[in-house]
C-alpha atoms as an extended CHARMM CRD file, in Angstrom:
* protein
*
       119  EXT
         1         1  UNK       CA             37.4850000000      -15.9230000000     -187.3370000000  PROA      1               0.0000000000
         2         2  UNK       CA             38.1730000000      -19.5260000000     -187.2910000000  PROA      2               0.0000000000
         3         3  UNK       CA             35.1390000000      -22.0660000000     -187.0060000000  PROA      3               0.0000000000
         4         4  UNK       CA             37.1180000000      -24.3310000000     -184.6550000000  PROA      4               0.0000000000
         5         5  UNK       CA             39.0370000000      -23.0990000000     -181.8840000000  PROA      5               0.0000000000
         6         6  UNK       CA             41.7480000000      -24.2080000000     -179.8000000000  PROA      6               0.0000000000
         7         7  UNK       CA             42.4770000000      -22.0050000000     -175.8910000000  PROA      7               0.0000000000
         8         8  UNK       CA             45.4690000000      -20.4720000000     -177.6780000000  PROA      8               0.0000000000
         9         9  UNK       CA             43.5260000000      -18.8820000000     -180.6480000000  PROA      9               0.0000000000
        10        10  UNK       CA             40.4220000000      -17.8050000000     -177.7430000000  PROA      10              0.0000000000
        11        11  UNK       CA             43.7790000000      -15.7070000000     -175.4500000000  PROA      11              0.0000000000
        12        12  UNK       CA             44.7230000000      -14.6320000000     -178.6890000000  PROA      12              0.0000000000
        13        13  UNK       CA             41.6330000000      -13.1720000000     -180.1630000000  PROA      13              0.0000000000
        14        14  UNK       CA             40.7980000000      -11.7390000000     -176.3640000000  PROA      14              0.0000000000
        15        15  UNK       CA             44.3930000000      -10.2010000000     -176.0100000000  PROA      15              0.0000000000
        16        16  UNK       CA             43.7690000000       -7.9370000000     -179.6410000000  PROA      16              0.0000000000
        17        17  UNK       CA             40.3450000000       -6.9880000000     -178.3620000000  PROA      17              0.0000000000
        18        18  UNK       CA             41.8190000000       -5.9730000000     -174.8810000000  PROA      18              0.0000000000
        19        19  UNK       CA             44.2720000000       -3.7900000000     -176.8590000000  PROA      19              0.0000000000
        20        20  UNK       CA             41.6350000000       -2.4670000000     -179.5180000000  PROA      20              0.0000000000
        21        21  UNK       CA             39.7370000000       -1.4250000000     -176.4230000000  PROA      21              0.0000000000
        22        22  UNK       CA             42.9610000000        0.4420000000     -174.8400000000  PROA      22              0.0000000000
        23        23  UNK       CA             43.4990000000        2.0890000000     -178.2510000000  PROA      23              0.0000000000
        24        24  UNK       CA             39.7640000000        3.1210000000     -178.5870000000  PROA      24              0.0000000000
        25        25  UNK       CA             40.1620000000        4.8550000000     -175.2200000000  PROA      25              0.0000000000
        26        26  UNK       CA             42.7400000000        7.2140000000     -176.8230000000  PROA      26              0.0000000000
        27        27  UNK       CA             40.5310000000        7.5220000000     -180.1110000000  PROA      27              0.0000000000
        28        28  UNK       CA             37.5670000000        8.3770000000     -177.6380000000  PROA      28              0.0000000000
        29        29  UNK       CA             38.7380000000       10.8300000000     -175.4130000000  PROA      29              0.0000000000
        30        30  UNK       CA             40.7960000000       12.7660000000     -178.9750000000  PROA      30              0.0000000000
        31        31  UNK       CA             37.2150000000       12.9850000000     -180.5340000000  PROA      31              0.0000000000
        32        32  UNK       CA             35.7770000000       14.0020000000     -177.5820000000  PROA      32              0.0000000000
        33        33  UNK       CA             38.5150000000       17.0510000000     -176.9050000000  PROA      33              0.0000000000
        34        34  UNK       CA             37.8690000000       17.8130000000     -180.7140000000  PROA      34              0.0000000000
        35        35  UNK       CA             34.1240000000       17.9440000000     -180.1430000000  PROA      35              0.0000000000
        36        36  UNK       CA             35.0440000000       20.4550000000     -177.0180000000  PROA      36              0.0000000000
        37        37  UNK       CA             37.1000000000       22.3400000000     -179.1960000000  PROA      37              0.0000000000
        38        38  UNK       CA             34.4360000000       22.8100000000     -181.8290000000  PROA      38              0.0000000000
        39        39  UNK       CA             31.9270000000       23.2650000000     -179.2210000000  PROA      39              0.0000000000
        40        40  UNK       CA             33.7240000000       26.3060000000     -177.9990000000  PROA      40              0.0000000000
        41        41  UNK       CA             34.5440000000       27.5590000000     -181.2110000000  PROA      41              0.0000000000
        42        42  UNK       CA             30.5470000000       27.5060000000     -182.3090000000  PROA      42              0.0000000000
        43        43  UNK       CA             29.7350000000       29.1570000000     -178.8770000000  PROA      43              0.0000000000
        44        44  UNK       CA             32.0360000000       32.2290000000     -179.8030000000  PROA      44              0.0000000000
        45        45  UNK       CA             30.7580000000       32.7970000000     -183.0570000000  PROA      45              0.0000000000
        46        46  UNK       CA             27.2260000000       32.4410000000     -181.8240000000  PROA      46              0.0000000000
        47        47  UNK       CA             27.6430000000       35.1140000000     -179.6610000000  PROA      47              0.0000000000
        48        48  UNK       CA             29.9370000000       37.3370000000     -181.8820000000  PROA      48              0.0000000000
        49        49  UNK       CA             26.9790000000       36.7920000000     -184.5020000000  PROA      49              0.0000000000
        50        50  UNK       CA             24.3380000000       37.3560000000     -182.0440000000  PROA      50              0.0000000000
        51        51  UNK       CA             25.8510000000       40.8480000000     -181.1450000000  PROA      51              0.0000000000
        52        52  UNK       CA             26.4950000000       42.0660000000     -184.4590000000  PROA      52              0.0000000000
        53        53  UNK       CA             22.7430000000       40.9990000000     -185.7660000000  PROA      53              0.0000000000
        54        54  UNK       CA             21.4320000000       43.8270000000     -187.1160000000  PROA      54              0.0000000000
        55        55  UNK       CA             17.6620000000       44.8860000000     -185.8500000000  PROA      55              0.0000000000
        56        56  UNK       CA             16.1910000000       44.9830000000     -182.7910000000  PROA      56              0.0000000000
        57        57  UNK       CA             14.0910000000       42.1810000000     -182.8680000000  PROA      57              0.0000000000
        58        58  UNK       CA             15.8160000000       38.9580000000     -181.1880000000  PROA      58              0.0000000000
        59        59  UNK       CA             14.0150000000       36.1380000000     -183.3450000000  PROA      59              0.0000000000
        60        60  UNK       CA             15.6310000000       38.1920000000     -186.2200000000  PROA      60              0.0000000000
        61        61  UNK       CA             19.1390000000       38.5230000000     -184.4680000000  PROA      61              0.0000000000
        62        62  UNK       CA             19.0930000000       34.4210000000     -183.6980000000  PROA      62              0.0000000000
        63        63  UNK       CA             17.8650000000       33.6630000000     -187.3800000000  PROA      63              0.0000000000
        64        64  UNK       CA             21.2070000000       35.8420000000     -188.4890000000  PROA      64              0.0000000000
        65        65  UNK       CA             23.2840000000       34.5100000000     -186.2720000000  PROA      65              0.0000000000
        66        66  UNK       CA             22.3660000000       30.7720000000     -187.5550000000  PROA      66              0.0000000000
        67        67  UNK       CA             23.0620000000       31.8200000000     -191.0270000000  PROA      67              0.0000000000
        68        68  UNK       CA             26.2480000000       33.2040000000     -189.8060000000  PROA      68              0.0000000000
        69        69  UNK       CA             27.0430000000       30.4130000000     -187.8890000000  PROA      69              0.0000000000
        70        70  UNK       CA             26.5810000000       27.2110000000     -190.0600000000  PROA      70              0.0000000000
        71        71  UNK       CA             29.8970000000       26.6880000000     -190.5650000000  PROA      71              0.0000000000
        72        72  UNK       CA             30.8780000000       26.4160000000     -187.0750000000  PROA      72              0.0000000000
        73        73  UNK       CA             27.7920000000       24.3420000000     -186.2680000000  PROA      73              0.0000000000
        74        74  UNK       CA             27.9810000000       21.8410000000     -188.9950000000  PROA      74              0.0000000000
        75        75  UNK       CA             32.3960000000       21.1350000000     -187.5470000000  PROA      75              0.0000000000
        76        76  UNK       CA             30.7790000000       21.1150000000     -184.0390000000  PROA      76              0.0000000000
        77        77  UNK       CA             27.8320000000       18.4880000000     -185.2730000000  PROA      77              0.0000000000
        78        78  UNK       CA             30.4260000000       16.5220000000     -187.2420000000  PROA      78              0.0000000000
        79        79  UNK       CA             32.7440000000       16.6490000000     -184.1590000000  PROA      79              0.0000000000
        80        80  UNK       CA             30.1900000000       15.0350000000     -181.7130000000  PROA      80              0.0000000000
        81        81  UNK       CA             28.8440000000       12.8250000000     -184.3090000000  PROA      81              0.0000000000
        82        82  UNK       CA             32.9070000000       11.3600000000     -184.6170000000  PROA      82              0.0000000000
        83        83  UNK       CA             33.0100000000       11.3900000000     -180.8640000000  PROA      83              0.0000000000
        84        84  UNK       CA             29.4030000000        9.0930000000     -180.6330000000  PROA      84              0.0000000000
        85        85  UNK       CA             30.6170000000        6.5240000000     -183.2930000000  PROA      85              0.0000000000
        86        86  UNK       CA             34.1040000000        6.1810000000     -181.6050000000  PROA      86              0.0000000000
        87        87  UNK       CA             32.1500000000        5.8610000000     -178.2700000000  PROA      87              0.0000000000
        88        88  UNK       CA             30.0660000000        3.3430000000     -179.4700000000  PROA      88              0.0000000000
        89        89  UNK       CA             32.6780000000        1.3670000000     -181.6820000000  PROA      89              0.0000000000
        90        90  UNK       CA             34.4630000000        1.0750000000     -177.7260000000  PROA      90              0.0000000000
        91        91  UNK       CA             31.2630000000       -0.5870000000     -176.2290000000  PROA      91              0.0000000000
        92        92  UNK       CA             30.7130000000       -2.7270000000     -179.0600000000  PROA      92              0.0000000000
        93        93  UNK       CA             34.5440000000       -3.9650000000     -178.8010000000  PROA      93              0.0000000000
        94        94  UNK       CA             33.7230000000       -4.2430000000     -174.8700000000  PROA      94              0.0000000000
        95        95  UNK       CA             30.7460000000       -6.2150000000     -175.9580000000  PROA      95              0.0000000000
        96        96  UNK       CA             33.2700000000       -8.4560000000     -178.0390000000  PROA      96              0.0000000000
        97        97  UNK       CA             35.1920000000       -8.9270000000     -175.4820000000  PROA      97              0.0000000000
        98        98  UNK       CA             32.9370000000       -9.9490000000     -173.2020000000  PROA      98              0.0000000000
        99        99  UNK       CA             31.2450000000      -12.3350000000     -175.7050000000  PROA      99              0.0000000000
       100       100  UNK       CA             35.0020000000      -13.6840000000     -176.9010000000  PROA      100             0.0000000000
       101       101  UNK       CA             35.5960000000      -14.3980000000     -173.0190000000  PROA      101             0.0000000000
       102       102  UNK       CA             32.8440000000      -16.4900000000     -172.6220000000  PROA      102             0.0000000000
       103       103  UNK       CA             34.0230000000      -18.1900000000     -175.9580000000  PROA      103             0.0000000000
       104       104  UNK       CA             37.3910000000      -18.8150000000     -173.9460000000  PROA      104             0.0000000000
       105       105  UNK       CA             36.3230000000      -20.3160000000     -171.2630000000  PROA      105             0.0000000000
       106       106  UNK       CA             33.5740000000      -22.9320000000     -172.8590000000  PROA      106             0.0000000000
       107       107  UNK       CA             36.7370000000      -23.7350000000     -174.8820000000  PROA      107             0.0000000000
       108       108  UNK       CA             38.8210000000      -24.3740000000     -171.7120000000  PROA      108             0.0000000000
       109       109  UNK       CA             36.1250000000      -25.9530000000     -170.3000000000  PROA      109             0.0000000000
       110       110  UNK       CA             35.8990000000      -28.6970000000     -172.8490000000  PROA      110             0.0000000000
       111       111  UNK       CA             39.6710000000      -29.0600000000     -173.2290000000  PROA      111             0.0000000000
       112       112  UNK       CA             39.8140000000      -30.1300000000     -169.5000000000  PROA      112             0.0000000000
       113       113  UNK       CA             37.1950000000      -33.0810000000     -170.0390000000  PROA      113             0.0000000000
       114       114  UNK       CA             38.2990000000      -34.2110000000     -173.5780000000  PROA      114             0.0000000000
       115       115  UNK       CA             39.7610000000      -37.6340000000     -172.9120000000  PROA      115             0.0000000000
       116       116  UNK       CA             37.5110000000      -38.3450000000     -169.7330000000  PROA      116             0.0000000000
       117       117  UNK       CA             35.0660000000      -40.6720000000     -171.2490000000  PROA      117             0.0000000000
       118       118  UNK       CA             33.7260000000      -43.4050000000     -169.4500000000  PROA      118             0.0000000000
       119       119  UNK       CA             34.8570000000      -46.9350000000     -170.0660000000  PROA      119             0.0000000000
């Protein structure tokens, strides 16, 4: 970013955030439909595990069916932690935005009384 700016480089810095924001909605919502996805998937074999655990005892049917499971768990984990960083990448870029907006307008600001000085 520059050190100096001028209104046109403030719009034009804002406009690439506003669109960085409209593409992060589309990264959000694919990481969240991937974490669904996996979600589901881990629930299925969770439940498939649980009912093929051998023994009667249910602390030793869940402690097979989390061996049996880590595969699924560790796509679902990796799927929600993809869908947090995207979803907080979007508020930082909203926090940009924000932040770049109030950089605009102090520039405008001082545009319009640049040449005003009293005599």
């Amino acid at each position: 970013m520059a050190d100096v700016w001028n209104p046109a480089q403030a719009e034009t810095a804002i406009r690439d955030l506003s669109t960085q924001i409209g593409h992060g909605v589309n990264v959000c919502n694919s990481a969240y439909v991937e974490y669904l996805a996996a979600d589901h998937v881990f629930d299925l074999a969770w439940a498939h595990a649980i009912l093929a655990a051998p023994g009667a005892n249910a602390e030793a049917r869940k402690a097979h069916a989390v061996i049996a499971t880590e595969t699924e768990r560790r796509d679902r984990d990796d799927a929600d932690a993809a869908y947090r960083y995207a979803d907080r990448r979007a508020k930082a870029l909203t926090d940009q935005l924000r932040a770049m907006q109030s950089v605009g307008a102090s520039i405008r600001q001082t545009y319009e009384v640049a040449g005003r000085g009293e005599n």
